[in-house]
C-alpha positions as CSV (number, residue, x, y, z in Angstrom):
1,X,125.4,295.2,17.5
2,X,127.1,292.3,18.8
3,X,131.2,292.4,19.1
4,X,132.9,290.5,16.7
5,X,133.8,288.0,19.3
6,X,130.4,287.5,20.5
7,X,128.9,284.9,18.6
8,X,124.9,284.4,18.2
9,X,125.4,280.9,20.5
10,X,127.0,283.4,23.2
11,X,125.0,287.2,22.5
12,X,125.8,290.0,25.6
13,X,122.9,289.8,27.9
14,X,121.6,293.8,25.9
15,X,121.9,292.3,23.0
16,X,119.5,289.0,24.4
17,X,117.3,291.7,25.6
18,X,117.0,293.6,22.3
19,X,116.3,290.7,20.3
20,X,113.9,289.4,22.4
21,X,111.9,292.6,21.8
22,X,112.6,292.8,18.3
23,X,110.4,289.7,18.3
24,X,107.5,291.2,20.2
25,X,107.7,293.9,17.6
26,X,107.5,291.8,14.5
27,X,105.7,289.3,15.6
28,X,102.9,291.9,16.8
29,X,103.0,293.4,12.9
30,X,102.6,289.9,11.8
31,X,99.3,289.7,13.9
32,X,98.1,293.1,12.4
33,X,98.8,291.9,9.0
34,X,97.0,288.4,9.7
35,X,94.2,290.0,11.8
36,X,93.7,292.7,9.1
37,X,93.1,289.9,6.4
38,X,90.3,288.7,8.8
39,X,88.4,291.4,10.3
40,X,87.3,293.1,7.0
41,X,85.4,289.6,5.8
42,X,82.7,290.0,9.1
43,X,81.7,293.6,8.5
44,X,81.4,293.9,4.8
45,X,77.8,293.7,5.2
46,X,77.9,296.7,7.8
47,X,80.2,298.6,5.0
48,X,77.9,297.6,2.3
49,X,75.3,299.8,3.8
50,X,76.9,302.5,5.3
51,X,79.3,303.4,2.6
52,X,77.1,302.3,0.2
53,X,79.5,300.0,-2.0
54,X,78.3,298.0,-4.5
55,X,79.0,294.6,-5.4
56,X,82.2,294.7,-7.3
57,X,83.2,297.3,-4.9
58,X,83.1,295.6,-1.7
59,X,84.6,292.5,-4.3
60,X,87.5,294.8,-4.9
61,X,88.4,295.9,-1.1
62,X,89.2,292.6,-0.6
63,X,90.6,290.9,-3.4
64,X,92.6,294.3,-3.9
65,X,94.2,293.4,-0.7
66,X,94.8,290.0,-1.7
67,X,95.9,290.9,-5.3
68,X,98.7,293.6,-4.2
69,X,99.8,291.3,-1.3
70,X,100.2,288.1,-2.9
71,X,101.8,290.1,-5.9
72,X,104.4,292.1,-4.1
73,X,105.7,289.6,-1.7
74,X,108.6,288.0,-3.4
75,X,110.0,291.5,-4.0
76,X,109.1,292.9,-0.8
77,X,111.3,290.1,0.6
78,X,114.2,290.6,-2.0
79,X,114.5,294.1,-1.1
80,X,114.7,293.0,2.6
81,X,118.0,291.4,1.5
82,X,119.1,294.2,-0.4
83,X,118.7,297.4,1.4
84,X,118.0,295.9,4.9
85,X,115.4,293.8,6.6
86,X,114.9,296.3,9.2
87,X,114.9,299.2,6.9
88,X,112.1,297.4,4.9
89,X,110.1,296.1,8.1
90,X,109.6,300.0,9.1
91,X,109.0,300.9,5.7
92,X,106.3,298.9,5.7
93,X,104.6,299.0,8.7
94,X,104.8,302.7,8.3
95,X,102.9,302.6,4.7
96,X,100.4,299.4,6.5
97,X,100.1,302.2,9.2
98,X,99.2,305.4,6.9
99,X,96.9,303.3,4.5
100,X,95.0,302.0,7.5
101,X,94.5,305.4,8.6
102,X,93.3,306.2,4.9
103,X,91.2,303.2,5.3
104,X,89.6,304.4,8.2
105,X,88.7,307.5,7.2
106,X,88.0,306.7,3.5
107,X,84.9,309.2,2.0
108,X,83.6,307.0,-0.6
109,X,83.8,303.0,-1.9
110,X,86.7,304.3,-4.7
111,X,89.1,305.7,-2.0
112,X,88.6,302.3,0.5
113,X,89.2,300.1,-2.6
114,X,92.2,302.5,-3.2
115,X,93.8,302.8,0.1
116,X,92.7,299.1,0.7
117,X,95.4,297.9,-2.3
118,X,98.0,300.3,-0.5
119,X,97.7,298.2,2.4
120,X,98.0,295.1,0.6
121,X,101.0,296.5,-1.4
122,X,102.5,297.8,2.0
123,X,101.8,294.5,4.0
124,X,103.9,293.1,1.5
125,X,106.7,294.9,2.2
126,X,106.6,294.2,5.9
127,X,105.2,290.7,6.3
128,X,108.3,288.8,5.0
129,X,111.0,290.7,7.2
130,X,109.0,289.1,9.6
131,X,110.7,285.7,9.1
132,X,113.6,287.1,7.4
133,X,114.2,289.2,10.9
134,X,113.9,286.1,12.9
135,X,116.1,283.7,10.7
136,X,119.3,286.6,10.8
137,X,118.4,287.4,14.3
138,X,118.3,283.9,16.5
139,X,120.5,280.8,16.5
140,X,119.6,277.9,15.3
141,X,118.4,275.9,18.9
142,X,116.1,279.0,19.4
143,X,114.5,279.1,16.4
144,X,112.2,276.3,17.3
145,X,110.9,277.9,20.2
146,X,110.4,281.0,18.4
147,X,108.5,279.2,15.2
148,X,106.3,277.9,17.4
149,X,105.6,281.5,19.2
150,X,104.8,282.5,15.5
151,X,102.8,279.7,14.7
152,X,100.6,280.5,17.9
153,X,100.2,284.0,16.1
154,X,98.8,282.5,13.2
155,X,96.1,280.8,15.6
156,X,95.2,283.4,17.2
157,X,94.9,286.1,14.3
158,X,93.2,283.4,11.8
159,X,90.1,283.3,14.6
160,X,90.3,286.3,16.5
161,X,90.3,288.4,13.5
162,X,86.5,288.1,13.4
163,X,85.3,288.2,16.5
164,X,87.5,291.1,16.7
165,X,85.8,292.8,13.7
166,X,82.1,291.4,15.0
167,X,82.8,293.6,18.2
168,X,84.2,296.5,17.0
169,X,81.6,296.8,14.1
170,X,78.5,295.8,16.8
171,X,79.6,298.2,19.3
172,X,79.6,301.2,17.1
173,X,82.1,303.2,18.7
174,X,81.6,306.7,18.3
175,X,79.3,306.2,16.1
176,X,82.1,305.2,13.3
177,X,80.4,302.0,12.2
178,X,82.6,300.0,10.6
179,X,85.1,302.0,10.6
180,X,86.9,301.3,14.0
181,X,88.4,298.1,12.3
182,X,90.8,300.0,10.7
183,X,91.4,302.9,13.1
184,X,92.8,300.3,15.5
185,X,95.9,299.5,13.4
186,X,96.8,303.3,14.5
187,X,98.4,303.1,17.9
188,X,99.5,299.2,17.2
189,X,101.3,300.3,13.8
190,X,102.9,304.1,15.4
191,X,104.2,301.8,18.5
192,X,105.6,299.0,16.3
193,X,107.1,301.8,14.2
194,X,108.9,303.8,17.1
195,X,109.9,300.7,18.9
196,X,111.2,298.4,15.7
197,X,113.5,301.6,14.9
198,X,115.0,301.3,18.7
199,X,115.3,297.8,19.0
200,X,115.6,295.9,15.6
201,X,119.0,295.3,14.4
202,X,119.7,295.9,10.8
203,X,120.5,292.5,8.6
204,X,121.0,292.0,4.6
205,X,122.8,289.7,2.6
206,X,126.3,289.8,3.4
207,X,126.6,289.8,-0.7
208,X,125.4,293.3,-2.9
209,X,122.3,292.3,-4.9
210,X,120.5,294.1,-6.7
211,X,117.0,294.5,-8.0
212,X,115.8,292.2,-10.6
213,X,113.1,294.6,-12.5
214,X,112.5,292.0,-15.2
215,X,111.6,289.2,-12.9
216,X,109.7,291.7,-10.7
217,X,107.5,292.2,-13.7
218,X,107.4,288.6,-14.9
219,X,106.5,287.4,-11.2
220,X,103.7,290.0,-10.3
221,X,101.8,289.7,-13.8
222,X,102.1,286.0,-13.4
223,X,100.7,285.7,-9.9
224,X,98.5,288.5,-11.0
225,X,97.1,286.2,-13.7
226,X,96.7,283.6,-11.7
227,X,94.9,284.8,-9.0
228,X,93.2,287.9,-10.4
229,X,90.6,284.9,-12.2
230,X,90.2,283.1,-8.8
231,X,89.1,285.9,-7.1
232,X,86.8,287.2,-9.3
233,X,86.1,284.2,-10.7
234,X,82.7,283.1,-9.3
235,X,81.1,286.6,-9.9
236,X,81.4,286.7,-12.9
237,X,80.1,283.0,-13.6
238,X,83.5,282.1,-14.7
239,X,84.5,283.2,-17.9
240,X,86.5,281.9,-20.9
241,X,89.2,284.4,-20.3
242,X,89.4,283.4,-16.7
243,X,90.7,279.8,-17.6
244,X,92.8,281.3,-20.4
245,X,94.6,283.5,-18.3
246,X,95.1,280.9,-15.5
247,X,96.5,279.0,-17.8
248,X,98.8,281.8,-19.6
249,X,100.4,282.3,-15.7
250,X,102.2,279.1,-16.3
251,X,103.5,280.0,-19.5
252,X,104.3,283.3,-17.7
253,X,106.3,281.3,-15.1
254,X,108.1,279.0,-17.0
255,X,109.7,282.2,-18.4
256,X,110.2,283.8,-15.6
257,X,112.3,280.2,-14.6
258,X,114.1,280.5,-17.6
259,X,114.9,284.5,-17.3
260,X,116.4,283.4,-13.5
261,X,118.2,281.1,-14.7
262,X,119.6,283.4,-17.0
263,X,120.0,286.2,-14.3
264,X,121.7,284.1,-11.9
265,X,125.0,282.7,-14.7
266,X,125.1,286.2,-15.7
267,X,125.1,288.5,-12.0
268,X,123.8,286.3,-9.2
269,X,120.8,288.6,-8.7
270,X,117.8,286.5,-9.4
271,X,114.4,288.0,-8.0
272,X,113.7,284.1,-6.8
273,X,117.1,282.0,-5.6
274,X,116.2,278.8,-7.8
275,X,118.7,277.3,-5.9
276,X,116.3,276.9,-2.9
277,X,114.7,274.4,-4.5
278,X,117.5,272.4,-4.5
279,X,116.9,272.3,-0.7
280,X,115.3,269.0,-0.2
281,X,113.4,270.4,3.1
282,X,112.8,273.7,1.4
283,X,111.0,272.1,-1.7
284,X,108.8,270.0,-0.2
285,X,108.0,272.9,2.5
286,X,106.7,275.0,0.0
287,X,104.4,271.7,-1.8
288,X,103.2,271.4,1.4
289,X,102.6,274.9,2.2
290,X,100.9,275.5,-1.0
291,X,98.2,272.6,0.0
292,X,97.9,273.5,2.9
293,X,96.7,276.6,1.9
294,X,94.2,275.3,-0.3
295,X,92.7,273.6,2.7
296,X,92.3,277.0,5.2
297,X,91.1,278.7,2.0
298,X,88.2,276.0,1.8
299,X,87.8,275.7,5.4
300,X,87.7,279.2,7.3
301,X,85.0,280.4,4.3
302,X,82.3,278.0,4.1
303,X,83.1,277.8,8.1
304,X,81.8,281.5,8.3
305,X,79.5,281.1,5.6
306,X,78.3,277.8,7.4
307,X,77.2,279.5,11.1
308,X,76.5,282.9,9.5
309,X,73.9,281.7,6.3
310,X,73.2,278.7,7.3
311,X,72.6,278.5,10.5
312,X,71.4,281.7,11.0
313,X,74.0,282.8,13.8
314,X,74.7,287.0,14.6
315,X,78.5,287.9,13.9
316,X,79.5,287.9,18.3
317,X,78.4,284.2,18.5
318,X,79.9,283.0,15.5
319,X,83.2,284.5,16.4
320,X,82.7,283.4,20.0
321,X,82.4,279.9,18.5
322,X,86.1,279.8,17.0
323,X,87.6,281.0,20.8
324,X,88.4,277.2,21.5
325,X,89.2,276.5,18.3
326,X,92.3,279.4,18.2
327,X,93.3,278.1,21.9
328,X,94.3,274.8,20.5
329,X,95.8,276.1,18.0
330,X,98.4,278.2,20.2
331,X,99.0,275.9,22.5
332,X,99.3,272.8,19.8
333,X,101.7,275.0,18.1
334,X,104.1,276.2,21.5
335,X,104.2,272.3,22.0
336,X,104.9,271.2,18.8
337,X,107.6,272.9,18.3
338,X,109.2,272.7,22.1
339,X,109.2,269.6,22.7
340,X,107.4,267.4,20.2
341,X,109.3,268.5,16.8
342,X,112.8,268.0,18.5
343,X,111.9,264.3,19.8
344,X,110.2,263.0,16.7
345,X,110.5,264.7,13.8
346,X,108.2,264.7,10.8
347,X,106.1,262.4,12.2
348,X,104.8,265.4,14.7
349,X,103.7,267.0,11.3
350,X,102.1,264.0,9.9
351,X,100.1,263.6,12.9
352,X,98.7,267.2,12.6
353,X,97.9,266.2,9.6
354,X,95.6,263.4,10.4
355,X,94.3,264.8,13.6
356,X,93.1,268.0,11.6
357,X,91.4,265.1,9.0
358,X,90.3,263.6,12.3
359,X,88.6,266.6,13.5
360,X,86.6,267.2,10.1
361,X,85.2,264.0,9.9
362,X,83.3,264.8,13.4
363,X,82.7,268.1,12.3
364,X,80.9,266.3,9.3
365,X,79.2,264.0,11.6
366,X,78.1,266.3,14.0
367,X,76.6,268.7,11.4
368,X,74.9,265.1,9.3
369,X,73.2,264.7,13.7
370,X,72.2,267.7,14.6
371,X,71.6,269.6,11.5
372,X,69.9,273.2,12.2
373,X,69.7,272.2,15.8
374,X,73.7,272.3,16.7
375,X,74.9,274.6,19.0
376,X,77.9,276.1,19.7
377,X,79.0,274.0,22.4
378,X,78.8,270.6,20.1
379,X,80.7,272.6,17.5
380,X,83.8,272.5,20.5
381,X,85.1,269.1,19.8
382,X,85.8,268.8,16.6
383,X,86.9,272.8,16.7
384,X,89.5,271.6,19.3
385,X,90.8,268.7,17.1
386,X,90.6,270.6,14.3
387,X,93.0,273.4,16.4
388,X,95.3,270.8,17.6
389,X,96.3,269.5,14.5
390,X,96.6,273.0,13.1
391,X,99.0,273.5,15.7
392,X,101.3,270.9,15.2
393,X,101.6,271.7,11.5
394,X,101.7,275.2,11.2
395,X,104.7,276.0,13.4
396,X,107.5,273.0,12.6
397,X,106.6,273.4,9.0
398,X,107.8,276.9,8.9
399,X,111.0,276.0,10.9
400,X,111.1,273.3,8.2
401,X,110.7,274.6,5.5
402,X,113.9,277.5,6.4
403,X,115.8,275.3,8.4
404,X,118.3,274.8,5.1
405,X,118.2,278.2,3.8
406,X,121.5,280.3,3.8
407,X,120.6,283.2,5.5
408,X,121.2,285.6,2.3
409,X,118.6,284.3,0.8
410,X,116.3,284.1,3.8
411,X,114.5,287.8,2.4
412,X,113.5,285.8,-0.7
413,X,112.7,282.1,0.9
414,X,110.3,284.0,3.3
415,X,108.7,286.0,0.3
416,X,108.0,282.3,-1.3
417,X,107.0,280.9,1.6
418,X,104.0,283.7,1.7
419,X,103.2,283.8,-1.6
420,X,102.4,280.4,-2.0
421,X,100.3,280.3,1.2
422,X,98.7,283.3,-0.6
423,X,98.6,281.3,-3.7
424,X,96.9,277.9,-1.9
425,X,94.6,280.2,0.1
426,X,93.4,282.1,-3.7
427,X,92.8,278.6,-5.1
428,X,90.8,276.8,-2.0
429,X,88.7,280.5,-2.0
430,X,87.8,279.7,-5.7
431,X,87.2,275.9,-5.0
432,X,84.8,277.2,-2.9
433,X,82.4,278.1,-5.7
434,X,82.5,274.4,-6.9
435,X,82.7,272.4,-3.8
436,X,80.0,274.4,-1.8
437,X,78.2,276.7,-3.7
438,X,78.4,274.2,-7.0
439,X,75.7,271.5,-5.0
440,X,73.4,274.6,-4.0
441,X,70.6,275.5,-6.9
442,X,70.7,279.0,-7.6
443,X,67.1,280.1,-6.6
444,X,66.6,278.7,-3.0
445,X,63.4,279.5,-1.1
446,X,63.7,281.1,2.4
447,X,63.2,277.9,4.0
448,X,65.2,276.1,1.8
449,X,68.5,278.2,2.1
450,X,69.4,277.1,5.9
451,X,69.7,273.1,4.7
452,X,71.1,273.7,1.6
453,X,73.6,275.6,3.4
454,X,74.4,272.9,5.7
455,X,74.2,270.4,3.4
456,X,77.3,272.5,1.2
457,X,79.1,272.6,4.4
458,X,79.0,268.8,4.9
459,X,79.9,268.2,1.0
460,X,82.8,271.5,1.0
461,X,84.1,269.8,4.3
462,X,84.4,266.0,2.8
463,X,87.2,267.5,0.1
464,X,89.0,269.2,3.1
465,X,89.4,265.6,4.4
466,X,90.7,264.6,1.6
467,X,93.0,267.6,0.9
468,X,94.5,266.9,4.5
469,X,95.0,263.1,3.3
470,X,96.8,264.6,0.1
471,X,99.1,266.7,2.9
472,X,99.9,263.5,5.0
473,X,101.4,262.1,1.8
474,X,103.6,265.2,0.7
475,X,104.9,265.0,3.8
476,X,106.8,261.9,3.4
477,X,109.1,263.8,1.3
478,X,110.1,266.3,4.7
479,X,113.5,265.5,6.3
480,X,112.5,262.8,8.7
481,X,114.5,264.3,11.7
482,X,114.8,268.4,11.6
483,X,116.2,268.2,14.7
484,X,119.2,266.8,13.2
485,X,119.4,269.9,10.4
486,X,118.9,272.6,13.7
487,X,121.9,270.9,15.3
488,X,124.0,270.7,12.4
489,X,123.2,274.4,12.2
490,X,124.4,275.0,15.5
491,X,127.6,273.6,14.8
492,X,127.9,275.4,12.0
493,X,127.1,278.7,13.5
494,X,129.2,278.0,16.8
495,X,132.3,278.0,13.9
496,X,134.3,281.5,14.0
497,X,132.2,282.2,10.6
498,X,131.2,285.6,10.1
499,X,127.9,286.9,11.0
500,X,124.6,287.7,8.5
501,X,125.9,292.1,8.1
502,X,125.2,293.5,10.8
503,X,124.6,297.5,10.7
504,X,123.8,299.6,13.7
């Protein structure tokens, strides 16, 4: 713990040290949680036929992740902010840890769908500390550099989640099959565990808040409703219900506005700070977020089902294919951040925008020349476009989007800011059934399914372009300079104000 005259502009050189690997630590969970979400998708067939699931079981283990994650991470970051973001990370990364485990060494389909919703439920706990841990731990002029160290993470676990799953399943080890995928979360999780207990410091809202049970309720069945029908939604051709429900969620969270509303006159313990929407840069974060999502929803799916389907590719090259396309996404996002962001603002986030746009127009072209003929190598340039502008969205967005939020509330902003990636990525994955599967007939002849899966591509690709145009334009409403909002924050902090508490 710092002394009270040690300010975080001015920290002890131990202290330096010990947040420095607080970050490792967090930032490491982050890329099991993000890796995790990946590597299941590329050896489902392989679990299909040793386990012997069927359909709507290998449905369920992984929309159960997706369900209990997007569900429980509002919560999991209010009760960062109540009991302590450190107490919560470990928590959770113990449970992520334990159901991994269970995961691993699951004896039938029921108990992987089972221990499979555990880990969603227990990811939830632990993802948002991540960012929470970060905005209590680091002053203002480092948190650039460090949001652009976690948008590199994203890169890298978005892409080399499956050709981390393609190897681990292909290789068989010890004759486990698939299950190595999970097994490997073991040492990562026990480490992160033992070390985040040593070297974390403990942080909550310097305010006592408690637990709001009501809008726990009214946020999970909400999301639950909402995403439960996207999910599912395509497999079972898209039933009445589905739409009603969807369209009950809103109902369901225009109540739960009203009931936080409520909550916050009466004790000032609302599950979600309304009040962060009042933040200009936080708002339009989050719009932005949730689009964004919808666009990597549509993309990284019809990507896999694109080289996989359509092209006919094993699972080792198609991962190998997205190496060059995660590079430039963590080094896009390092300089973005660094020294990009500082010097020009929103525009470095607009012009992510447009070169990610940029990059699947020549994807499209590419694909239109060389139909069934492209290789891997022709795939590079637009990957690397595509990776570059990823980069230079992905990192300053995040620093954006919590550069303006009191750091009480950062448990709850960093639960939002999840939830409605979750939420975007839920609602591209079930726009995929009408913007790529929707132009494909539903009996295809061998030779017929390779085009018409390239063909979808093409068309499923065409609406991310447009999604990404639909991005550029939201952004406009970002504060034009962050810069100017991270040094205002320095000044603030530099200010004899007390700290975030600090315990241990």
């Amino acid at each position: 713990m710092t002394s009270s005259s040690s300010t975080p502009e001015s920290p002890r050189p131990e202290a330096d040290r010990r947040r420095w690997f607080a970050l490792a630590i967090v930032m490491t969970a982050a890329f099991m949680d993000l890796v995790d979400v990946t590597i299941v998708n590329i050896a489902i067939p392989s679990i299909q036929e040793d386990a012997g699931a069927s359909f709507s079981q290998i449905q369920w283990i992984t929309a159960g992740y997706a369900l209990a994650f997007a569900a429980g991470l509002i919560t999991g970051g209010r009760l960062g902010d109540i009991h302590g973001r450190k107490r919560l990370f470990l928590i959770g990364i113990g449970g992520f840890t334990l159901a991994s485990a269970l995961c691993g060494f699951a004896v039938n389909p029921d108990m992987l769908v089972a221990s499979r919703i555990l880990q969603g439920g227990m990811a939830a706990l632990m993802v948002p500390q991540v960012l929470s841990i970060v905005h209590a731990t680091f002053p203002a002029h480092e948190r650039g550099k460090v949001f652009g160290l976690f948008g590199a993470v994203v890169g890298l676990g978005a892409v080399l989640g499956p050709l981390l799953g393609a190897l681990l399943t292909e290789w068989n080890l010890f004759g486990l099959e698939w299950r190595p995928i999970f097994l490997i979360n073991l040492p990562v999780g026990i480490a992160g565990l033992v070390l985040g207990g040593k070297f974390i410091t403990e942080s909550k809202a310097p305010h006592a808040l408690k637990l709001d049970l009501v809008g726990v309720a009214l946020a999970t069945l909400g999301l639950l409703m909402l995403l439960y029908p996207l999910i599912r939604g395509r497999e079972l051709d898209w039933p009445v219900w589905g739409y009603v429900s969807m369209g009950g969620s809103l109902v369901v969270f225009a109540v739960l506005v009203a009931y936080e509303k409520r909550k916050t006159a009466r004790d000032g313990s609302p599950l979600v700070e309304l009040s962060l929407f009042k933040v200009k840069s936080f708002a339009a974060g989050i719009a932005v977020q949730t689009v964004f999502g919808i666009a990597l929803g549509i993309f990284f799916l019809v990507w896999t089902l694109y080289m996989q389907m359509g092209l006919g590719w094993g699972l080792l090259r198609a991962g190998l294919t997205g190496v060059p396309f995660s590079i430039a996404v963590s080094l896009a996002a390092g300089l973005s951040v660094q020294k990009l962001t500082p010097r020009f603002g929103r525009k470095v986030l607009q012009a992510g925008a447009l070169i990610m746009g940029l990059g699947v127009l020549i994807y499209i072209w590419e694909s239109e020349r060389y139909g069934m003929a492209i290789a891997s190598w022709q795939m590079a340039l637009p990957l690397v476009v595509m990776g570059v502008g990823m980069g230079l969205i992905v990192a300053p967005l995040t620093d954006a989007i919590l550069s303006e939020v009191p750091r009480e509330h950062s448990g709850s902003a960093s639960g939002l800011i999840n939830t409605v990636q979750q939420m975007g990525n839920a609602l591209g994955l079930g726009l995929v059934s009408v913007v790529f599967f929707g132009t494909m007939s539903d009996r295809l002849r061998p030779a017929e399914t390779g085009p018409a899966f390239v063909d979808a591509f093409q068309h499923a690709m065409v609406w991310v372009a447009v999604v990404m145009t639909v991005i550029f334009l939201l952004m406009f409403a970002l504060p034009k300079r962050p810069a100017q909002q991270v040094e205002g924050a320095e000044a603030t902090e530099a200010m004899p104000a007390k700290e975030p508490e600090l315990v241990g």
